[in-house]
N, CA, C and O atoms as CSV, one atom per row, in Angstrom:
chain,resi,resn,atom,element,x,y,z
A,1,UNK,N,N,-1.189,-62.467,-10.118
A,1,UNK,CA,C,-0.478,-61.278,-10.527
A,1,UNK,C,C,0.752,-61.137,-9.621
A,1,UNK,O,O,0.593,-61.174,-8.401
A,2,UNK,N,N,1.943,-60.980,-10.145
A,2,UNK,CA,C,3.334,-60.707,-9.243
A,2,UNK,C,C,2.534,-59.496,-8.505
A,2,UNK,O,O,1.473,-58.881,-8.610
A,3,UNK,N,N,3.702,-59.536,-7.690
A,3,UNK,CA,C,3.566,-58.121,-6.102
A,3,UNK,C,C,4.441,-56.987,-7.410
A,3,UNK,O,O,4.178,-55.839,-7.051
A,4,UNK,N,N,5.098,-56.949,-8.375
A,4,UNK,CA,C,5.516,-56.136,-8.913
A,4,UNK,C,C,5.023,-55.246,-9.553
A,4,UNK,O,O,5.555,-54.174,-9.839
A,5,UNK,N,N,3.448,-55.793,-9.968
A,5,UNK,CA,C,2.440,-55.424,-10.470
A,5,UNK,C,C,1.859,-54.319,-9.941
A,5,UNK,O,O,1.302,-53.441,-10.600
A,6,UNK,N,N,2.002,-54.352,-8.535
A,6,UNK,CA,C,0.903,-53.374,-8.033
A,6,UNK,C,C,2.279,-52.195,-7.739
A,6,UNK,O,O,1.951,-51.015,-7.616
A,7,UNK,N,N,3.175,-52.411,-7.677
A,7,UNK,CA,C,4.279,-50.880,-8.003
A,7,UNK,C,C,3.305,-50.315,-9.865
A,7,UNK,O,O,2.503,-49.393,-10.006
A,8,UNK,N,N,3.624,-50.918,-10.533
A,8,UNK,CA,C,3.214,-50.945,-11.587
A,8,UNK,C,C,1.986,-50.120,-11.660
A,8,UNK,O,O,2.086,-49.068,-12.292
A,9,UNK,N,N,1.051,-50.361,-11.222
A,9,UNK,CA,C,-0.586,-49.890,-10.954
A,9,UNK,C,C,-0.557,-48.851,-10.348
A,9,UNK,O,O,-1.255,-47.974,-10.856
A,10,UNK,N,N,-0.047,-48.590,-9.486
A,10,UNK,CA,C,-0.003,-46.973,-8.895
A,10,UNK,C,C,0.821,-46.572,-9.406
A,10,UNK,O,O,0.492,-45.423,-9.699
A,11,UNK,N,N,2.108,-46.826,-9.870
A,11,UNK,CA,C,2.665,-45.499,-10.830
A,11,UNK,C,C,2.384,-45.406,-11.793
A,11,UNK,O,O,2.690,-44.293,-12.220
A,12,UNK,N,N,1.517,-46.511,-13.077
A,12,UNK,CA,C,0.728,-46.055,-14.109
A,12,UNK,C,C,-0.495,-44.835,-13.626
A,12,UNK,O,O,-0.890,-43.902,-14.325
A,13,UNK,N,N,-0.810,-45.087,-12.604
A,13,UNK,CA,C,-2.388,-44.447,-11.862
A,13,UNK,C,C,-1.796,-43.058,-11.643
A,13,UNK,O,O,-2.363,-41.983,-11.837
A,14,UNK,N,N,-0.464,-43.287,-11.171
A,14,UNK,CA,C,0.018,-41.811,-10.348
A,14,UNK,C,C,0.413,-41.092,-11.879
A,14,UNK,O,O,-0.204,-40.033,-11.993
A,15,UNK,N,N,0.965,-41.285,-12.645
A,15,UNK,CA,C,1.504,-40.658,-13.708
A,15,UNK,C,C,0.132,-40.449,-14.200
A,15,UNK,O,O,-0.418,-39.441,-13.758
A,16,UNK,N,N,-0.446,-41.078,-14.903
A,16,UNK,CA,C,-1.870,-40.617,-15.468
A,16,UNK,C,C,-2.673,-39.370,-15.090
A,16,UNK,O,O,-3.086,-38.430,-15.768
A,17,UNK,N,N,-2.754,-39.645,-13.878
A,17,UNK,CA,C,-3.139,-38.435,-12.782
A,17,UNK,C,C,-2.883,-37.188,-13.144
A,17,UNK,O,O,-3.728,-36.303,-13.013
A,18,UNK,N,N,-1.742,-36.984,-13.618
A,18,UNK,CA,C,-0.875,-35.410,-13.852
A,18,UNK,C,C,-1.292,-35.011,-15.335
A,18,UNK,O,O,-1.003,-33.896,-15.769
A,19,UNK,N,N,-1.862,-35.787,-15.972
A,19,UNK,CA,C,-2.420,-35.014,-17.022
A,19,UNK,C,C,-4.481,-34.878,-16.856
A,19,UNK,O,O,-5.345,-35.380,-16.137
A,20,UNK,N,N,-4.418,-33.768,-18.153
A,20,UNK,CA,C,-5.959,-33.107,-17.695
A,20,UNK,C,C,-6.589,-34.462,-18.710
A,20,UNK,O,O,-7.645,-35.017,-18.408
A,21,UNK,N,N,-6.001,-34.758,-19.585
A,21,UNK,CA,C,-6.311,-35.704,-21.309
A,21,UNK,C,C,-6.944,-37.119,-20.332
A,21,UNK,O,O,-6.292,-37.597,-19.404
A,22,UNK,N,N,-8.108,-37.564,-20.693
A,22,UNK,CA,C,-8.484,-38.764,-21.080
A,22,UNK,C,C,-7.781,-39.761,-21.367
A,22,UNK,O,O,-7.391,-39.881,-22.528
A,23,UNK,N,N,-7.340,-41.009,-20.101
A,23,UNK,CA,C,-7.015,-41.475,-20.486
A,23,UNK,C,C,-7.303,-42.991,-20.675
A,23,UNK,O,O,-7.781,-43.384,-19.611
A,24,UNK,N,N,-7.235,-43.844,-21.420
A,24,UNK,CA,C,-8.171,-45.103,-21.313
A,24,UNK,C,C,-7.269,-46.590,-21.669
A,24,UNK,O,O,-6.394,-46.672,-22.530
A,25,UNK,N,N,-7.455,-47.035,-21.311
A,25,UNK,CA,C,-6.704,-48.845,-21.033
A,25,UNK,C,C,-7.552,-49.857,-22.018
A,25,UNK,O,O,-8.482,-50.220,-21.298
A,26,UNK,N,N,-7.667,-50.343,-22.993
A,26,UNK,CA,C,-8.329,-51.291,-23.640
A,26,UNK,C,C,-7.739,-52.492,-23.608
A,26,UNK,O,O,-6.550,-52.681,-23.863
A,27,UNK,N,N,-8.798,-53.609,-23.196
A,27,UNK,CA,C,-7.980,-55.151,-22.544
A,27,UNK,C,C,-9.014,-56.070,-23.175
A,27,UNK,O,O,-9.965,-56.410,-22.472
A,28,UNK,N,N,-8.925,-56.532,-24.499
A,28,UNK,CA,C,-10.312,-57.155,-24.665
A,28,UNK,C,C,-10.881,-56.391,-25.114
A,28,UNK,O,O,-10.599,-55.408,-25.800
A,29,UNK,N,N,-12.342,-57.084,-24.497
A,29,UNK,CA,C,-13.359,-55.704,-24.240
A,29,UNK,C,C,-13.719,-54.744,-23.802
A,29,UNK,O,O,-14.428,-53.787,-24.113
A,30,UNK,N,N,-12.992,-55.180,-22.800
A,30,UNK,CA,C,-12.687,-53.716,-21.106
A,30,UNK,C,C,-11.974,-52.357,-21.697
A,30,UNK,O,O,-11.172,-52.130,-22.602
A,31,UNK,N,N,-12.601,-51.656,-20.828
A,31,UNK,CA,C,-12.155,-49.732,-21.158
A,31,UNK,C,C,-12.243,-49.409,-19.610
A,31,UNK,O,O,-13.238,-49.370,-18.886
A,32,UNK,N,N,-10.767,-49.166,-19.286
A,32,UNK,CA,C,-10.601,-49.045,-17.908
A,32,UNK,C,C,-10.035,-47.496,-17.511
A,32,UNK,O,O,-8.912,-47.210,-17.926
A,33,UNK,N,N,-10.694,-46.603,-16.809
A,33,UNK,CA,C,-10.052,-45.366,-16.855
A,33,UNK,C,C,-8.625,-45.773,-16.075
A,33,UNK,O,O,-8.592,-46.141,-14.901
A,34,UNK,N,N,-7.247,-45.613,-17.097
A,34,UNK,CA,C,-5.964,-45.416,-15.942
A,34,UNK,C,C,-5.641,-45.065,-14.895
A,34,UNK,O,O,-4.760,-45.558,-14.191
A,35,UNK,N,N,-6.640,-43.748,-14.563
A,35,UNK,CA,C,-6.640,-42.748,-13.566
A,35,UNK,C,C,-7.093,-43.708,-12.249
A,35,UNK,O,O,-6.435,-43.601,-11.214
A,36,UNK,N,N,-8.075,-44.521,-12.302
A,36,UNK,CA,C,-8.807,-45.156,-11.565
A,36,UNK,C,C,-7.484,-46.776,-11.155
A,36,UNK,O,O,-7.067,-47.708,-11.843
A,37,UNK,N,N,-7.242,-46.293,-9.566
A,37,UNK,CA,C,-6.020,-47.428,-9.617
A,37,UNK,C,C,-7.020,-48.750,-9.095
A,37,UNK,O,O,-6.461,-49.773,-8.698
A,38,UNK,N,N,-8.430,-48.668,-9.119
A,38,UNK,CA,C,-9.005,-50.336,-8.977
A,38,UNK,C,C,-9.154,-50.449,-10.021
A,38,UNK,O,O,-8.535,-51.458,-10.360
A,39,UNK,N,N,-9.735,-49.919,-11.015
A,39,UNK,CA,C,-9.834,-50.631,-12.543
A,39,UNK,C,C,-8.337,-51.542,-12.704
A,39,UNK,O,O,-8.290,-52.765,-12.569
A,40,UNK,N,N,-7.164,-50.677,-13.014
A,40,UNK,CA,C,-6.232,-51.291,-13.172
A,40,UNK,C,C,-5.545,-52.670,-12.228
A,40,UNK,O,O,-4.698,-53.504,-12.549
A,41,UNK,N,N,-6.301,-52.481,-10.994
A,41,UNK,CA,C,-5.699,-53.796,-10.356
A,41,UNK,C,C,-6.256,-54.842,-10.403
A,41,UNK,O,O,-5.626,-55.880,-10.202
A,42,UNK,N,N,-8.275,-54.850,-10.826
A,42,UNK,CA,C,-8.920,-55.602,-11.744
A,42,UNK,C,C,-8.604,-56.217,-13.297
A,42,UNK,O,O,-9.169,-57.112,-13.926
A,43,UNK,N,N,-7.311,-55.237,-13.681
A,43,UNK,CA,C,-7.049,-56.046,-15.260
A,43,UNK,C,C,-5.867,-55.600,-16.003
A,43,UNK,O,O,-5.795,-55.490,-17.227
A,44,UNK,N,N,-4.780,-55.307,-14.988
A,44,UNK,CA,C,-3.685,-55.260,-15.576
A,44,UNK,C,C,-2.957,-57.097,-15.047
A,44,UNK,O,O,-3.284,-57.794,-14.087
A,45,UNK,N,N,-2.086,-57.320,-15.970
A,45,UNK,CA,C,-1.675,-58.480,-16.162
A,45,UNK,C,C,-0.026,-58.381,-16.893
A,45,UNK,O,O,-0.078,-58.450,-18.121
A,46,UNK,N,N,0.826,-58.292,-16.548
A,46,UNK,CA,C,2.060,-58.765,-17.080
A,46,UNK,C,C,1.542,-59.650,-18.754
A,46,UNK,O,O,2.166,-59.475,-19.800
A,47,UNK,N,N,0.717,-60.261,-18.671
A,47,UNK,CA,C,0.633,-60.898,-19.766
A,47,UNK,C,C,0.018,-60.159,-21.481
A,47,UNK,O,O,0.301,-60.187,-22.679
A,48,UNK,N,N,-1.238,-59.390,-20.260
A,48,UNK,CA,C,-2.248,-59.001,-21.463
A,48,UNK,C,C,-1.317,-57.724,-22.830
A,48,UNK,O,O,-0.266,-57.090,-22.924
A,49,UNK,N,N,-2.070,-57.876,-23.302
A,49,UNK,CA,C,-1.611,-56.968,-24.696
A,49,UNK,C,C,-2.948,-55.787,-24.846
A,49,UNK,O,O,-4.012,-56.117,-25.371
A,50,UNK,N,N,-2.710,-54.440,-24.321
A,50,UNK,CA,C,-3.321,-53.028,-24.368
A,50,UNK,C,C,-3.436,-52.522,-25.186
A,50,UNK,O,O,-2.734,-52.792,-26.161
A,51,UNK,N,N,-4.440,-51.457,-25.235
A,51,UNK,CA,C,-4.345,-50.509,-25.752
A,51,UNK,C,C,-4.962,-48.911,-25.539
A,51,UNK,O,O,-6.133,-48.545,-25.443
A,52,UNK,N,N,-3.812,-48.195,-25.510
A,52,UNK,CA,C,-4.065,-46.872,-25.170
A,52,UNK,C,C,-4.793,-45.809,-25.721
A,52,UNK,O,O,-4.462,-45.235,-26.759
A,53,UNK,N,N,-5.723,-45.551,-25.085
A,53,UNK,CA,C,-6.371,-44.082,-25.749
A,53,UNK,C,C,-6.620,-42.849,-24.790
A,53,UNK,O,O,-7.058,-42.838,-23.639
A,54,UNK,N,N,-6.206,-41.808,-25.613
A,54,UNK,CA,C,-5.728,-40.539,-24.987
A,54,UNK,C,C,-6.395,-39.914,-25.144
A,54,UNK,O,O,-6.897,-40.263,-26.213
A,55,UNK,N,N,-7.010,-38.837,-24.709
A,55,UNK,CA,C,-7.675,-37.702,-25.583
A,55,UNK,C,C,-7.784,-36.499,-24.799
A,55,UNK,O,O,-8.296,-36.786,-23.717
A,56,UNK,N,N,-7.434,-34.893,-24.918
A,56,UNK,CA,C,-7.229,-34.257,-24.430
A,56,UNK,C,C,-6.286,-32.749,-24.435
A,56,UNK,O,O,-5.516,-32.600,-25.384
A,57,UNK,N,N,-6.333,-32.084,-23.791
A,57,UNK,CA,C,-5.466,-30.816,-24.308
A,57,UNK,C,C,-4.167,-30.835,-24.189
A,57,UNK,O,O,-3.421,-29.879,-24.401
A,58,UNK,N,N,-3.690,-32.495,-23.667
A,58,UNK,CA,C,-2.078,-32.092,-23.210
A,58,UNK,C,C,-1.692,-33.675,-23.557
A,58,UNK,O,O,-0.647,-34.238,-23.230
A,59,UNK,N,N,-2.885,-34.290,-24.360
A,59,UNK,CA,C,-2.364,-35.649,-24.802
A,59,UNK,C,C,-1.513,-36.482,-25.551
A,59,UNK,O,O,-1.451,-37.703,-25.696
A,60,UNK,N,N,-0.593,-35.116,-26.182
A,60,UNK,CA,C,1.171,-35.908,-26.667
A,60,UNK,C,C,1.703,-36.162,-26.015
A,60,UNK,O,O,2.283,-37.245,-26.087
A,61,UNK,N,N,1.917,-34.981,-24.502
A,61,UNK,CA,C,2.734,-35.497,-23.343
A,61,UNK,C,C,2.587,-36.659,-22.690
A,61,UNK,O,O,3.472,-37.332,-22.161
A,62,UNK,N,N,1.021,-36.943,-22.769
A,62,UNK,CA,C,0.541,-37.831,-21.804
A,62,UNK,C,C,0.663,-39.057,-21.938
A,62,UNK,O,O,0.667,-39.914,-21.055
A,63,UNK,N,N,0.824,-39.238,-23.641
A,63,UNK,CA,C,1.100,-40.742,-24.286
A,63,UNK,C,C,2.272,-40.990,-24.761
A,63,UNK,O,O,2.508,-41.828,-25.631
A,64,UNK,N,N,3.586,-39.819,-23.872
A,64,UNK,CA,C,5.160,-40.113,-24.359
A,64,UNK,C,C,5.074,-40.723,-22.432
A,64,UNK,O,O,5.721,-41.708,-22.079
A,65,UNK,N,N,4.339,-40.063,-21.611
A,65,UNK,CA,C,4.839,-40.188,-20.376
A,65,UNK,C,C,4.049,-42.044,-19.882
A,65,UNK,O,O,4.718,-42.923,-19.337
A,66,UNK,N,N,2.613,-42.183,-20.257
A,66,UNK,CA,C,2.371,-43.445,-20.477
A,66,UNK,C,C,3.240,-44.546,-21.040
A,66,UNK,O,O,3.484,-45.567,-20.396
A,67,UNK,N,N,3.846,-44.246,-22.638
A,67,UNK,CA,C,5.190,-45.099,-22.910
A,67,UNK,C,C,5.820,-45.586,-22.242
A,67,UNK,O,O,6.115,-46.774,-22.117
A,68,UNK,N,N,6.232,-44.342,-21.500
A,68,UNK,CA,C,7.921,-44.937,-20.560
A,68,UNK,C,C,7.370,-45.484,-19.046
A,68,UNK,O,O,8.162,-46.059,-18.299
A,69,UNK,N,N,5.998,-45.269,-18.660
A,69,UNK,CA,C,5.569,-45.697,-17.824
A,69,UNK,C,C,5.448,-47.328,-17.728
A,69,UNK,O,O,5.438,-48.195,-16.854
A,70,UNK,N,N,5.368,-47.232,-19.031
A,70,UNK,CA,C,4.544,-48.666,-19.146
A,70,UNK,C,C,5.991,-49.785,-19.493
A,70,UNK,O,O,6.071,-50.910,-18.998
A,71,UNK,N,N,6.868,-49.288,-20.273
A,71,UNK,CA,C,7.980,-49.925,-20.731
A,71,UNK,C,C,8.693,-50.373,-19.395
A,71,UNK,O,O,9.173,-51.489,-19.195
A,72,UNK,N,N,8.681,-49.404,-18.592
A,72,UNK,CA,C,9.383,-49.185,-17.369
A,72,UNK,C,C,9.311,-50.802,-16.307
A,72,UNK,O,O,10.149,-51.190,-15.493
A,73,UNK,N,N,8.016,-51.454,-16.709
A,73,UNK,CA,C,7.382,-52.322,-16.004
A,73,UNK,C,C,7.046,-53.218,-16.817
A,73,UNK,O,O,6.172,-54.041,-16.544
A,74,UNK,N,N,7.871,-53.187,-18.261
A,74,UNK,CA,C,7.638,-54.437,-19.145
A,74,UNK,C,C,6.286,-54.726,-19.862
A,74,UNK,O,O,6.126,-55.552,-20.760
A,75,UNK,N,N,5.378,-53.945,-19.340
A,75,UNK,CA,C,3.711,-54.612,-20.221
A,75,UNK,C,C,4.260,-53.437,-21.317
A,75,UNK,O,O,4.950,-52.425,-21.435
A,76,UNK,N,N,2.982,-54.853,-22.342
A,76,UNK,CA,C,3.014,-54.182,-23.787
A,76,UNK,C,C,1.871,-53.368,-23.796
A,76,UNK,O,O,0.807,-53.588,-23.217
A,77,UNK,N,N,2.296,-52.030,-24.780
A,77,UNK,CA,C,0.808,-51.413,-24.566
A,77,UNK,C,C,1.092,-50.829,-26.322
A,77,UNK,O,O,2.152,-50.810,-26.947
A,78,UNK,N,N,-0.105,-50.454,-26.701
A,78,UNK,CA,C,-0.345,-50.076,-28.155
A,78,UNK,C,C,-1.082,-48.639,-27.773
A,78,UNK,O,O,-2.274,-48.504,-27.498
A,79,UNK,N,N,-0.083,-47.609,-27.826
A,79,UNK,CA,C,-0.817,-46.010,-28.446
A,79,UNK,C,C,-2.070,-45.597,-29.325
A,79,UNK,O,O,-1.834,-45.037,-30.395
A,80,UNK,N,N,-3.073,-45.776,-29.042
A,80,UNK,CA,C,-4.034,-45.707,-30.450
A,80,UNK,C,C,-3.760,-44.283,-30.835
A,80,UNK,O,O,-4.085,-43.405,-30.036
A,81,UNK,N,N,-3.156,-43.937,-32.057
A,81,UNK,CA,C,-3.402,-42.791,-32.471
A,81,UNK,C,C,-4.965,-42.819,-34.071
A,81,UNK,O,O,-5.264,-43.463,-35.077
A,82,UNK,N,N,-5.496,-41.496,-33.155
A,82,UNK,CA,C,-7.288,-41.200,-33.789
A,82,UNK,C,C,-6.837,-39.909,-34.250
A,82,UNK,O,O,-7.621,-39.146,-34.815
């Protein structure tokens, strides 16, 4: 994993943080809470292809602020909207 990665991992972790909404990382099979910055340093990858699930009282904000989080640092991530 680049050293760029782990900027990456704590400011996905740190942004996540600020909302109350559920938020979840799907990699595979894996369901990694975002919030949790070892999950993410166990299975974030520049390479892999995500997917996001939100859920919660403030979870539009949370999956415009995930977007730009994530764009910000180049991984692809997929919004599940339920």
């Amino acid at each position: 994993m680049p050293s760029s990665s782990n900027a990456a991992v704590v400011e996905i972790s740190q942004t996540a943080n600020k909302f109350r909404s559920s938020i979840v990382l799907q990699y595979e099979n894996k369901y990694i809470d975002v919030k949790s910055i070892l999950g993410l340093f166990t299975t974030l990858t520049s390479a892999g292809n995500y997917s996001l699930h939100v859920h919660g009282p403030d979870e539009e904000e949370a999956k415009e602020s995930m977007k730009e989080v994530f764009a910000k640092h180049n991984l692809a991530v997929n919004v599940v909207s339920e």
